[in-house]
Structure formats: C-alpha cells, structure tokens
C-alpha positions in Angstrom: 0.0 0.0 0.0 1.3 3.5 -0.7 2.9 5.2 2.3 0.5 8.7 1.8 2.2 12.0 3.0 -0.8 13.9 2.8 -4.2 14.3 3.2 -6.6 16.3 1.0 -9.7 16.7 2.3 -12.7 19.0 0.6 -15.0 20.4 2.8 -18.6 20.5 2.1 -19.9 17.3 2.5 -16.8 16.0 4.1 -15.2 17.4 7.2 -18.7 19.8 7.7 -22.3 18.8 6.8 -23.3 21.5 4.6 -24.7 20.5 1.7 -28.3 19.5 2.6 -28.2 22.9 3.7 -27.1 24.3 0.7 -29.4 22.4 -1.7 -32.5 23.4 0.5 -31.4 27.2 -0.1 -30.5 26.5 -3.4 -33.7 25.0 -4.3 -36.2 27.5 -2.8 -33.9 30.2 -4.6 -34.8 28.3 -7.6 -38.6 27.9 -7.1 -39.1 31.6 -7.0 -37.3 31.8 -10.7 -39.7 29.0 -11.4 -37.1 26.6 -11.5 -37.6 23.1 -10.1 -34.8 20.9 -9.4 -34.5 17.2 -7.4 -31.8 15.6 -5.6 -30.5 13.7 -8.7 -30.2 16.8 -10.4 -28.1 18.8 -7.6 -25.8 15.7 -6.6 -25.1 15.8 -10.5 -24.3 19.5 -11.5 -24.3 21.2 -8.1 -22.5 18.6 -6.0 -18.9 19.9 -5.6 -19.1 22.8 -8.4 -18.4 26.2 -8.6 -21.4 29.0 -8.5 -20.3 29.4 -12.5 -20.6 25.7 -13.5 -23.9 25.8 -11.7 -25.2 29.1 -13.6 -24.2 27.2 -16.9 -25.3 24.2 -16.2 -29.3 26.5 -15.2 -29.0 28.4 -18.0 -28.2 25.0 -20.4 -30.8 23.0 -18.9 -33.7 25.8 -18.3 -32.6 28.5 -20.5 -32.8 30.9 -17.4 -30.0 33.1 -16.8 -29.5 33.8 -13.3 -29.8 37.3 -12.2 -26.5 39.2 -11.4 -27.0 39.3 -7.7 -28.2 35.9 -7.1 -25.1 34.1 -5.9 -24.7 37.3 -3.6 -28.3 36.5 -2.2 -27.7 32.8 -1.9 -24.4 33.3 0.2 -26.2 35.7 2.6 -29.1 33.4 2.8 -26.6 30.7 3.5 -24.6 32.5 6.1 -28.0 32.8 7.8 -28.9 29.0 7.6 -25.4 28.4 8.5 -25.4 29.9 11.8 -28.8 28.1 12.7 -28.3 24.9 11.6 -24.1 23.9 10.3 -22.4 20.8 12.1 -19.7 18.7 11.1 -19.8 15.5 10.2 -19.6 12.7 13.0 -16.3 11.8 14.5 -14.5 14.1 12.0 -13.0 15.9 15.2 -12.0 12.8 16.3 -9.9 12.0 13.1 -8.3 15.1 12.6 -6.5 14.6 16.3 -6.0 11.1 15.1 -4.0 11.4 11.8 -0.2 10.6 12.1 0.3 12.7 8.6 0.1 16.2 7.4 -3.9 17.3 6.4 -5.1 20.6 4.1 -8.6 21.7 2.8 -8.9 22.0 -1.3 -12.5 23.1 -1.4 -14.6 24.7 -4.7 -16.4 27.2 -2.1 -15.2 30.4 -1.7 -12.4 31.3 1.2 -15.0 33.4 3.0 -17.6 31.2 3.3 -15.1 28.2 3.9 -13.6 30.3 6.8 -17.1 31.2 8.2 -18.3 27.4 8.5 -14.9 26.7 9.9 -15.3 28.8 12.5 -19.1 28.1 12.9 -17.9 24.4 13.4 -14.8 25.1 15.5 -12.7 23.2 12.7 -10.9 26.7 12.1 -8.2 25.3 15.2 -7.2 22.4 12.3 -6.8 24.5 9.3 -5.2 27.7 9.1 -2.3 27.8 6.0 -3.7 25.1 4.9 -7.2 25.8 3.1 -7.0 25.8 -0.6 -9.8 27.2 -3.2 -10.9 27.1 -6.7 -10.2 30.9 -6.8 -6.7 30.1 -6.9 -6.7 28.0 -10.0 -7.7 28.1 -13.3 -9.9 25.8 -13.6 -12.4 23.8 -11.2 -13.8 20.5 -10.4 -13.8 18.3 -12.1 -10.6 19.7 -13.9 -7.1 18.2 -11.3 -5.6 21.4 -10.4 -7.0 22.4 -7.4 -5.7 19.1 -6.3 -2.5 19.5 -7.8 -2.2 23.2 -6.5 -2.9 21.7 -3.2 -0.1 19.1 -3.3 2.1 21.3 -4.5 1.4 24.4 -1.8 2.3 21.5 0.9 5.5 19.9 -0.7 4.0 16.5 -1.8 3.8 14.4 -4.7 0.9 13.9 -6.0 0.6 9.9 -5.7 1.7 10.6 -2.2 -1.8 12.1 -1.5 -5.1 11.0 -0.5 -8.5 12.7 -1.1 -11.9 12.7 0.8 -14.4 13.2 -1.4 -18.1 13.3 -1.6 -18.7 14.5 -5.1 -18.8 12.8 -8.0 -16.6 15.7 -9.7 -14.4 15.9 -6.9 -13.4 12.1 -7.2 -12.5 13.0 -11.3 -10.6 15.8 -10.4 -8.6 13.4 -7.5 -8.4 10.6 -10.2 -7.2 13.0 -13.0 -4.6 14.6 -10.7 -2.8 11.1 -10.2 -4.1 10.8 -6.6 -6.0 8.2 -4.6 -9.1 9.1 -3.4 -11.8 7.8 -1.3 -15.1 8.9 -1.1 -16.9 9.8 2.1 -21.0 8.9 2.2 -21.9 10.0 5.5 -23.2 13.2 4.9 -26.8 13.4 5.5 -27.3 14.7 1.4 -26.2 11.0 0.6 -28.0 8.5 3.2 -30.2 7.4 0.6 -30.4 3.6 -1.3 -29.1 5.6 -4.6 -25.8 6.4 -3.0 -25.3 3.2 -1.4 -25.6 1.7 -5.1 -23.9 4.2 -6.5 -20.6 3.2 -4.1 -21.3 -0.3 -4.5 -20.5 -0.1 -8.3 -17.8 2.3 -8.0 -14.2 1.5 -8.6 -13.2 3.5 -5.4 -13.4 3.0 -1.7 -16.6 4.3 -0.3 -17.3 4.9 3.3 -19.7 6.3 5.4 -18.0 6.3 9.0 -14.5 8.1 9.6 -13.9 5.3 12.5 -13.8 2.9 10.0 -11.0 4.3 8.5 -9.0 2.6 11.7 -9.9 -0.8 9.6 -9.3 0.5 6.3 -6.8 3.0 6.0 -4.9 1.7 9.7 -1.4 3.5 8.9 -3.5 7.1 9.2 -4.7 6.7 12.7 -2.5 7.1 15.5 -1.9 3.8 18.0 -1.1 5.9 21.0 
C-alpha cells in the first residue's frame, strides 16, 4: 500500500455537513425563478461545483439566466442558515487529532464562506495555511488542479496524496490529478439507497464512517 504524505480533504460534505443545507437554499432560490430541481439533479451538476458551473449548467438546462446578484443573495441566505443549523460531520474531530500525517482543505467554495463554516464548526483550530480554493486555479472540479495546486502548496507528490471526497466531480478531479481518493458517504445529502448503489458499483473505496477508516486505511490513525 502506498505510504501517503498527505491528506486532502474537501469540505462541504466532508469534514462539515453543509450541503443539505445548501441544496435546501438553493432550491427554494430556484422555485421563485420558477425553477424546479430534485436531488438527482443537484448531486449531479451542483454537487462539488463552482457557483459558475452551476449558472451554466441553469441556464443550459432551463434556459434561465440567473440574475446578477443571485449568488450574492444565496451566500447571505446561506450565512443565515449556516449559523442556525451547520455541524460537522460525525467523528470528524475525532480523526483530525488522530491522523499521524500532514492534512489541508482544497475546497470549490469560496475562502470566505469556507472560513465562516470553519469557525461556525470550531474546525478553524485544524486549518489555518492550509485551506486551498478554486479561486486560486484556473480551472475547477472536475478539472485536477486544485488538487494538484494543493499538493504542490504542501510539498508533496501527488501519488503521495489521499483525497476525501463526496462529489462525484471531486473524485474526477482526484483521479485526474494522479491521486487516490476515497469517497466519504456520511453526509446526511447521501443517506439514501441511490448512493449506497452508487458506491457499491464504484471502482473507489466508499465509506460512510470516519472510524472505519482505523480498519481501512490503519497507517492514518494514530496507535497511541
């Protein structure tokens, strides 16, 4: 097994349970454009995208252009839902003091609103200089350089890395940068029978516990 240096985790979804919230918000946005979306449609071209990929994907698939100002109005509404309702994900705490290697955040949200749920979540004493964003890059998810950026920001080959993920573009963007990556399904936006099948068929490790990882992925987690 590969001796991994590094950790890359993403965020939403992953170390904080966000994106329920963020579909929910998304979606009533939507309905007052007249817009309707389901859950198929969000895990597939909202799921781990940038606020442009999502507009062109709207304005491709509804022929509605967004209005200038509405991913300003989504982030304030989301701030406001964040505050109420944000949490991490179970037993992430747990694994961050656990992990014998070196851990960053490569995340497709903005560095505001990734600082804000880190702090919201009291994750913001684990990451610091270590928070990557798709601002820095050229290109996205599901494009590898995030990923890649990421790596190289922290002084580590790529196929010494392993990714988190809980998107599917965020798993491309891991494969295409030459990393392993394993994708996390215990976020409450994927406890249904679609994304258990989903990681049953996949050709990557899917879990939905981070204790497991002390089974799976033993060399991560500290013996002390």
């Amino acid at each position: 097994m590969t001796a991994y240096e590094l950790i890359i985790f993403d965020c939403d979804g992953v170390l904080i349970d966000s994106e329920g919230i963020s579909k929910k918000t998304l979606m009533a946005q939507l309905r007052e454009l007249g817009i309707t979306i389901d859950d198929a449609y969000f895990i597939k071209n909202c799921l781990g995208r940038s606020f442009a990929h999502v507009k062109q994907s709207l304005l491709a698939d509804f022929k509605v252009l967004l209005p200038d100002d509405f991913e300003q109005t989504h982030q304030t509404a989301l701030v406001k839902d964040f505050e109420r309702e944000l949490v991490v994900t179970p037993d992430i705490k747990w694994l961050l003091g656990e992990l014998t290697i070196n851990f960053c955040l490569a995340t497709s949200s903005s560095r505001p609103r990734t600082l804000n749920a880190l702090r919201i979540t009291g994750l913001n004493e684990y990451f610091s200089d270590n928070i990557f964003t798709t601002s820095e890059v050229a290109n996205g998810k599901p494009a590898p350089d995030l990923f890649l950026h990421a790596a190289k920001s922290m002084g580590v080959a790529a196929e010494k890395c392993l990714v988190f993920e809980d998107s599917l573009s965020g798993i491309q963007a891991a494969k295409s940068a030459g990393m392993t990556v394993c994708r996390y399904i215990g976020g409450s936006h994927l406890l249904s029978a679609e994304a258990n099948l989903m990681a049953e068929q996949s050709d990557y490790l899917a879990f939905r516990h981070w204790r497991d990882l002390s089974k799976l992925v033993p060399s991560l987690i500290s013996n002390k």
